[in-house]
N, C-alpha and C positions, 0 to 999 in steps of 0.2 A: 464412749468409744464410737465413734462412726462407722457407721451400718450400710450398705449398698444393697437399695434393693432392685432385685433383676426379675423386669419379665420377658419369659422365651416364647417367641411367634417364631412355630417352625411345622410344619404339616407330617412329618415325620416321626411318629412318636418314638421308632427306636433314636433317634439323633436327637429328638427333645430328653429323650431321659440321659441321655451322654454329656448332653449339654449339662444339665440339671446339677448330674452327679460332679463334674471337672469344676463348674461355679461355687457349688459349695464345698469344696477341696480349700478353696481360695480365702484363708480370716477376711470375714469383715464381709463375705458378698453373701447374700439369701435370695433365692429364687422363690418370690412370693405371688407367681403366676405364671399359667402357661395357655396359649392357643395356639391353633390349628388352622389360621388363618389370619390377613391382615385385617379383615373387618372384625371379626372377633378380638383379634388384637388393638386395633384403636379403643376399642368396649372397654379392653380391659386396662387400659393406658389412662383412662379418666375416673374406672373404677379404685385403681390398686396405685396409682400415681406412683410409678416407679420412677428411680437414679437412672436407670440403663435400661438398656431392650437389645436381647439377643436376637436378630431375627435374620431369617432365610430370604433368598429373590424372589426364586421359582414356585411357590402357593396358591392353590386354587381360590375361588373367587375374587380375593384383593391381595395378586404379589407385592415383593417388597417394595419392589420403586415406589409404585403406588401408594403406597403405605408410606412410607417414609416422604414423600409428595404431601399427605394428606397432615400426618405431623408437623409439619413447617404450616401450611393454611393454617393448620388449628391453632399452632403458635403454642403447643403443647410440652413443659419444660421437663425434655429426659433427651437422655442422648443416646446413640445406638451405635452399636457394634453389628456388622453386618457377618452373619456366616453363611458363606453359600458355596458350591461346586460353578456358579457361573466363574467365568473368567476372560471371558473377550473383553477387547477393552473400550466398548460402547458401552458395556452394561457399570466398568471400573468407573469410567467418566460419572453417568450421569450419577451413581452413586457419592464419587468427592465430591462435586455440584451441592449435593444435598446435606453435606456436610457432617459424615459419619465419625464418629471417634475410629474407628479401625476397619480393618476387613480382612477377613478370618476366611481362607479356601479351604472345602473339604478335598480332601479326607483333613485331619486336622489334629493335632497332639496336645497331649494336659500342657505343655510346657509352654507351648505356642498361647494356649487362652491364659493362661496365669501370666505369664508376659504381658499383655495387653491387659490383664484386670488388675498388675502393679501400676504398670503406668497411669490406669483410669484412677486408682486412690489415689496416687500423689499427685493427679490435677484438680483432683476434688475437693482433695486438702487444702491448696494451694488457693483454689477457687473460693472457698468457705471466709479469706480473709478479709476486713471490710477496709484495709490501707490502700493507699495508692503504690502503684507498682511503678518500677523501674522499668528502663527497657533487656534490661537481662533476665527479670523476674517473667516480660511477657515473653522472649525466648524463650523461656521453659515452657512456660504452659503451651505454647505452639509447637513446640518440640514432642511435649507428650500427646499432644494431640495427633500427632502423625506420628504412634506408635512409638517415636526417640526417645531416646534419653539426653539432657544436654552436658554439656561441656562437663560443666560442676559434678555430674552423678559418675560419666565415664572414665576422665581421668581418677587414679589414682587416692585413695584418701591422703589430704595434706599433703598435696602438690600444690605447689604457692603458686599458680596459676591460678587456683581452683578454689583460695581460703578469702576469706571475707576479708575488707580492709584492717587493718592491725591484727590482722592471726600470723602466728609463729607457728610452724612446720614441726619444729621439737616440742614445743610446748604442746600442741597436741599430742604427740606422739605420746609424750609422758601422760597427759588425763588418760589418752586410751588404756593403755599400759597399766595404770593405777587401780584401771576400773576391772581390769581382765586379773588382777591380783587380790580382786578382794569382793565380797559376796553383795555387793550392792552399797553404793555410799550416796553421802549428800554434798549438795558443794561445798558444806566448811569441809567435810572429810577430801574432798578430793584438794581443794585447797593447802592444807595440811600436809597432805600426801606429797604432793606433788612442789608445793612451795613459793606460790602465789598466791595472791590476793582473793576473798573470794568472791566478788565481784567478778572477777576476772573467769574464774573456775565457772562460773554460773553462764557466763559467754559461750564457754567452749561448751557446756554442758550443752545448753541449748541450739549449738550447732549441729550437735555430733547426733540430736535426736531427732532434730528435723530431716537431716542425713538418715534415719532409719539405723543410724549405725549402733546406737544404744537404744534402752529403753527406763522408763519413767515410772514409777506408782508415788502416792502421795500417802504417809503414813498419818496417821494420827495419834496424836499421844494424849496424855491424861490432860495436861492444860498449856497453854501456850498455843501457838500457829501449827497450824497441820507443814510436815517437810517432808520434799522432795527428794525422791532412793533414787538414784543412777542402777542402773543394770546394763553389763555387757551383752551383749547377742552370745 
């Protein structure tokens, strides 16, 4: 299961621990470092080689710009979310420039950072693949990158706009359906269920989970191939 590890550069210890606590609200993220400064923080950026970096502008000895300046020199591989109370937009600029995954103004809400830490795992995800991409596949990742969500995630589930080349609208409709009627299945069961191939079944299957829209465990039994449980959310 993929793990997100975050470190928070924030001078503020009440705001670092707020931070702290909203990040690990969040499956999948762990805050496995914190400073109190950007020089401190670069320290800890090569000690603890974090996914992410929460960090502030306004910090004594080395603020963010700074900081985030000094991560691109380094050529240093994490990406960062900026949270801070600046808001002119000199400070907004030179920050895209430096190419933040988001930016988060205080005062600030769990809804608002769980927001921005869904969309940072599904480009992470996304990123993790070693195929060559399409140009709708880089819309996405560009889309999440600037906080979006694209086409595929907003619209509707199975709106034929929105479904992969040869998917049917009903035919989903029915795996979802099958899956919400019954305690976890595999794709001969949904197969079966539903009355398609399963081949077929195993398609939508894998659609509907990289959509987030189901979930997956792999059983193992006493001899033969380990198989795949469908679960509805």
């Amino acid at each position: 299961m993929l793990q997100i590890k975050v470190l928070l550069i924030e001078d503020d210890p009440m705001v670092r621990e707020v931070n702290r606590q909203f990040i690990e609200k969040v499956e999948h993220f762990q805050v496995i470092g914190q400073a109190s400064n950007g020089l401190e923080g670069i320290t800890q950026i090569r000690h603890h080689q974090p996914d992410l970096i929460f960090m502030d502008i306004f910090m004594p000895e080395q603020d963010g710009i700074t900081s985030l300046r000094k991560i691109r020199e380094l050529d240093l591989p994490v990406d960062v979310i900026t949270v801070t109370a600046a808001n002119d937009m000199e400070t907004v600029k030179q920050v895209l420039h430096l190419g933040v995954f988001d930016y988060i103004m205080k005062p600030f809400s769990f809804e608002r950072v769980k927001g921005t830490l869904d969309n940072y795992l599904r480009f992470k995800k996304q990123t993790q693949s070693d195929q060559e991409l399409t140009q709708r596949e880089l819309d996405q990742l560009f889309h999440y990158r600037d906080g979006q969500t694209n086409v595929e995630q907003s619209a509707p589930l199975g709106s034929e706009n929105n479904l992969p080349k040869g998917f049917n609208r009903t035919t989903l409709e029915k795996v979802v359906h099958f899956l919400h009627s019954v305690d976890g299945a595999s794709a001969e069961d949904v197969a079966s269920g539903v009355g398609i191939a399963r081949v077929t079944a195993r398609r939508y299957l894998d659609y509907l989970e990289k959509q987030e829209e189901i979930t997956m465990d792999v059983h193992y039994g006493g001899i033969g191939r380990p198989i795949n449980y469908y679960f509805s959310k």
